[in-house]
N, C-alpha and C positions, 0 to 999 in steps of 0.2 A: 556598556559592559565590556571588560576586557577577556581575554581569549583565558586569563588565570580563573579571570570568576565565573564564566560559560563552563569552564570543564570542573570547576568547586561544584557545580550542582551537581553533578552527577558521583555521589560517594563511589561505586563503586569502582569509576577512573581514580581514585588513589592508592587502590590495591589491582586490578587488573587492567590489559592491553584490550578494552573491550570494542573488539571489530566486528560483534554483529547482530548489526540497526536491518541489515535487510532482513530477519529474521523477528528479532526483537531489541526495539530500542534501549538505547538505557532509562532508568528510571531516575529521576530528579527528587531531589529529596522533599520538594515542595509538592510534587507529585501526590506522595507516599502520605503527607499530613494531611493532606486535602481527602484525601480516599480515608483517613484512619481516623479526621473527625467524623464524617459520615457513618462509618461503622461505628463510632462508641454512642453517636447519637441513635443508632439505630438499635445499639446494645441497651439505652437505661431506658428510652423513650416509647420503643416498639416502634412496628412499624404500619402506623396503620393513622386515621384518621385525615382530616379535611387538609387540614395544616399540612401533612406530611404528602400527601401525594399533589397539594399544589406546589411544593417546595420541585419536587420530580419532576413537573411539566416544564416548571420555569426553569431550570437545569437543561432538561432538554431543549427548550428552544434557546439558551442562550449559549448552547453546543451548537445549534444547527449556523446560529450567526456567525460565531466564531470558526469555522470550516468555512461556512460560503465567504467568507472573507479571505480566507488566505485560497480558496479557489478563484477568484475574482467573479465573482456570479455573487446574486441576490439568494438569499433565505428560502424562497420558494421554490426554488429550483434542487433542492438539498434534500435527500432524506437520511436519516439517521440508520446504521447497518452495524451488523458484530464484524465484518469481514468484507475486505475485496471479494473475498468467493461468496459471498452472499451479495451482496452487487449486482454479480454477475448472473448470479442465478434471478433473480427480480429481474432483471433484461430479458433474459434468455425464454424465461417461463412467459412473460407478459408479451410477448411478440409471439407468443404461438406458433411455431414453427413446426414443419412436419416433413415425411417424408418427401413432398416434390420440392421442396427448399436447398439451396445452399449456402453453408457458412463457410469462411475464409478466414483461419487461423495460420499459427506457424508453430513449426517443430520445436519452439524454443518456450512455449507459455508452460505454466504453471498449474495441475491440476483444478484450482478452484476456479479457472476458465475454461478449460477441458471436458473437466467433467459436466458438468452445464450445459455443454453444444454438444455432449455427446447423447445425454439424455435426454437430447429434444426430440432427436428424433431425426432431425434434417441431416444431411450426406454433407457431413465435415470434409470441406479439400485444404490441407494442407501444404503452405509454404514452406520451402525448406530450404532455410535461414541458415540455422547450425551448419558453422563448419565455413561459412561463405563470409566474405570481406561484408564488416558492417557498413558499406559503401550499395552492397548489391540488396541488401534486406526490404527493401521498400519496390523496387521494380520485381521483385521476386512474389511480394505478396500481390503487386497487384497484375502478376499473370495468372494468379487463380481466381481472381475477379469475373465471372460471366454473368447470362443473360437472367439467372436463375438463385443468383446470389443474393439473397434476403440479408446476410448482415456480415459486416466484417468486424471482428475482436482479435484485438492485439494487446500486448502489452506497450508501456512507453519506453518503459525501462526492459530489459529482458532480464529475469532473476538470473540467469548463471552464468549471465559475460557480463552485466551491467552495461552493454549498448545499449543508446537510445537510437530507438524508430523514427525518420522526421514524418509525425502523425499529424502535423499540419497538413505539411503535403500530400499526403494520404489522404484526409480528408477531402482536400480540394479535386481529385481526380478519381472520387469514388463517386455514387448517385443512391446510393445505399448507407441506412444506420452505423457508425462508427460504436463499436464500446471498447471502449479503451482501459485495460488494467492495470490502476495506478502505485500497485504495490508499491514500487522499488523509486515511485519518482516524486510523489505529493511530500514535503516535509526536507528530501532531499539535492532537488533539483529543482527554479522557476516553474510552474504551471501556472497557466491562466485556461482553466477547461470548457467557456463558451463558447468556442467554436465546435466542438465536438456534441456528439447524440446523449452519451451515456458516457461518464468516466467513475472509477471505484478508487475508493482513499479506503488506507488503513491504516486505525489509530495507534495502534501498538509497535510500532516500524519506524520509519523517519520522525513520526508526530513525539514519539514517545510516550503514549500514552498508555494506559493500560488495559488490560488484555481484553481481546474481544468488544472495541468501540472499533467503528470507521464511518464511511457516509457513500452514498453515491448522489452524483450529478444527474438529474434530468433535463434535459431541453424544453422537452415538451409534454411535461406531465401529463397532464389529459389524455395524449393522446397516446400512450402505452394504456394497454388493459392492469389490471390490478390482478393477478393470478393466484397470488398469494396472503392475502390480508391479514394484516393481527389487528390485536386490539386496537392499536394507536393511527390505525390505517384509520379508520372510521369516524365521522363525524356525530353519528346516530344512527339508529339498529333495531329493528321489529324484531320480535320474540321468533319470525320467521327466517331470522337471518338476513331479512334485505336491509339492507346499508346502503346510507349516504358518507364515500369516501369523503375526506379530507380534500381542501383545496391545495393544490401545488404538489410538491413531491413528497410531503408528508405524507401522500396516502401511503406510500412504501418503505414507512418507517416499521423498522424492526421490532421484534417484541420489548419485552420491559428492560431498559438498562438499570443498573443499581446507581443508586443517587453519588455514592461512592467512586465508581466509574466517572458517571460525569462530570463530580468533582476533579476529580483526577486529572482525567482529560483538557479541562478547561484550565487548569493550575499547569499541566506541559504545555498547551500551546502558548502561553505566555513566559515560558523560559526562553526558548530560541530567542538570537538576539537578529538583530539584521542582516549584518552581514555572515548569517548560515552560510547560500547558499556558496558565497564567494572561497570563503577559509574552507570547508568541504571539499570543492573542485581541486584547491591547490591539495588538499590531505591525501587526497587521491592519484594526485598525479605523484607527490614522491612516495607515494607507497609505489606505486610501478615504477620507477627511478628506481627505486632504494630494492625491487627482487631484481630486475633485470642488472646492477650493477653486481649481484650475489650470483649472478648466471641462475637465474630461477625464469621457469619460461613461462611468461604470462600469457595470457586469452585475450584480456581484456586491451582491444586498440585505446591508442591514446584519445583523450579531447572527449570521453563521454559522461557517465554518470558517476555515482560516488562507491560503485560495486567495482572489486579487482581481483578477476578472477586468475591463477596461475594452479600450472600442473602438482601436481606434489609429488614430492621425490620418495618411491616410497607408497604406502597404501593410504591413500587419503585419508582414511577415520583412524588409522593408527596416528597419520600426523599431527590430524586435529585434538585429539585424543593427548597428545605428544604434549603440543602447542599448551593445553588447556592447562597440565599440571606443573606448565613453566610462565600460567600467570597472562596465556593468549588468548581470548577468544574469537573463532573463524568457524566458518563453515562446511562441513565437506558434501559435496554436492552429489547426490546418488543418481547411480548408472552413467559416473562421468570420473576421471582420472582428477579434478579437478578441487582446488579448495575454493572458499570465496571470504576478502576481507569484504567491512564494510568501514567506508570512511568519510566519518562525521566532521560538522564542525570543532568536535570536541578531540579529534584526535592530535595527538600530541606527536613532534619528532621525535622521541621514547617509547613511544606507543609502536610505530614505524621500526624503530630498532631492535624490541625488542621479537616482533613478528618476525622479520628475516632472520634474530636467531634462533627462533625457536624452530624455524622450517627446513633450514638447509643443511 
């Protein structure tokens, strides 16, 4: 595949500058026919009988493959989720945590990890990242590491500087559960997530799938509690409620996806060509070339993920806002001065050009 025919999937790269995958991916057009045969079969057929809901099982598991494969982990390590924040919350709730616990976050995560450790209950100590050279981010999270600390959750990626965390290394100098929030990295940046406890993918973002798919990694199935079971959790079920979970991480599969969805999802992960993660990096970096040469002051240090954060001149949602009715899309980041592109392998030296004029 050439970089002409990567960026032809996506129509709506032939009318917009579309910079933002950290929020929602673009949609590929093969995507969108995969999802709208689904719904016209769902539209003459109905939706109901033998046929139709083995069709649904064998969709979802041949989702669960196709994820634990671009995670480098096996199928049973996978469960199927709408959200990183739901992920997160299957962790969070399943480790039981209370008040004599502690969890070890940083000032930089994204509510649908937040919220989660804050509703458990345990006395959240917070890293404070923001503001500090992505060089100190890692010895910073792990001086709020003590004797008491039940679990550490971070992001890999950080949604509003796009730095990566080295969460290996974390790993290896932690003695405590790692979960790692993969919003801003799975689809965009290399992951191989078996050395880690718990990692959360979402489908809608780098995968470019659509809305409301994603998955999380389990290490050790079994040995998290099930806190929250749906239907697909379960293997078999007394009229009492007792249940025989699912083997592997499917006990922590989300409730019903639409066959649609899964279509969908399974139709993008097969767009991405190989060299993503490569042509991405370079997108990335002359998008931060190409503000910094406009004197536009970026956030985002060089050498990390495919998120570029810079100040905006001006009120941020006005710019983006600015940005959007001259054909840009970008993010503006609340409670921060701050816009954010995202840059895919699809983005084009036009796409880049047209960003810095729409900003400065």
């Amino acid at each position: 595949m050439t970089f002409e025919e990567g960026r032809a999937a996506f129509p709506v790269l032939s009318r917009l500058a579309y910079l933002n995958a950290g929020t929602f991916g673009p949609l590929a057009k093969v995507t969108v026919e995969a999802m709208q045969r689904h719904l016209r079969a769902d539209l003459e057929r109905g939706r109901g009988g033998k046929e139709y809901f083995d069709e649904v099982l064998e969709l979802r598991e041949r989702a669960r493959v196709r994820l634990a494969d671009i995670l480098g982990v096996s199928p049973e390590h996978v469960a199927l989720t709408s959200s990183t924040s739901r992920g997160c919350s299957i962790v969070v709730a399943g480790l039981g945590l209370g008040p004599e616990d502690e969890v070890v976050t940083t000032d930089s995560e994204h509510f649908g990890l937040l919220g989660p450790l804050q509703a458990s209950g345990a006395r959240v100590r917070i890293a404070r990242v923001a503001g500090r050279p992505a060089a100190e981010a890692l010895e910073t999270v792990l001086e709020q590491v003590g004797p008491l600390t039940r679990l550490v959750a971070v992001s890999h990626v950080f949604w509003r500087t796009g730095h990566v965390l080295p969460i290996e290394e974390l790993k290896s100098r932690v003695d405590v559960p790692l979960l790692v929030d993969g919003a801003q990295s799975v689809g965009a940046i290399p992951v191989d997530v078996a050395p880690f406890d718990f990692y959360t993918v979402s489908g809608q973002k780098w995968l470019c799938g659509p809305d409301a798919t994603g998955a999380l990694y389990v290490a050790s199935p079994e040995e998290l509690p099930l806190a929250a079971p749906s239907y697909f959790s379960q293997e078999s079920y007394e009229p009492d409620g007792t249940f025989l979970p699912k083997a592997g991480a499917a006990r922590f599969d989300s409730s019903w996806i639409a066959a649609g969805s899964l279509a969908g999802l399974l139709a993008a992960l097969d767009v991405a060509p190989d060299w993503r993660f490569e042509r991405a990096r370079e997108a990335a970096g002359r998008c931060r070339e190409a503000l910094l040469a406009a004197d536009v002051e970026v956030v985002t240090e060089p050498g990390h993920a495919t998120l570029v954060t810079f100040t905006a001149r001006g009120d941020p949602e006005g710019v983006a806002a600015r940005a959007l009715d001259q054909g840009v899309v970008i993010r503006d980041l609340p409670a921060t001065p701050w816009l954010r592109a995202s840059c895919g392998y699809w983005t084009s030296d036009e796409d880049i050009e047209r960003l810095v004029a729409a900003v400065v």
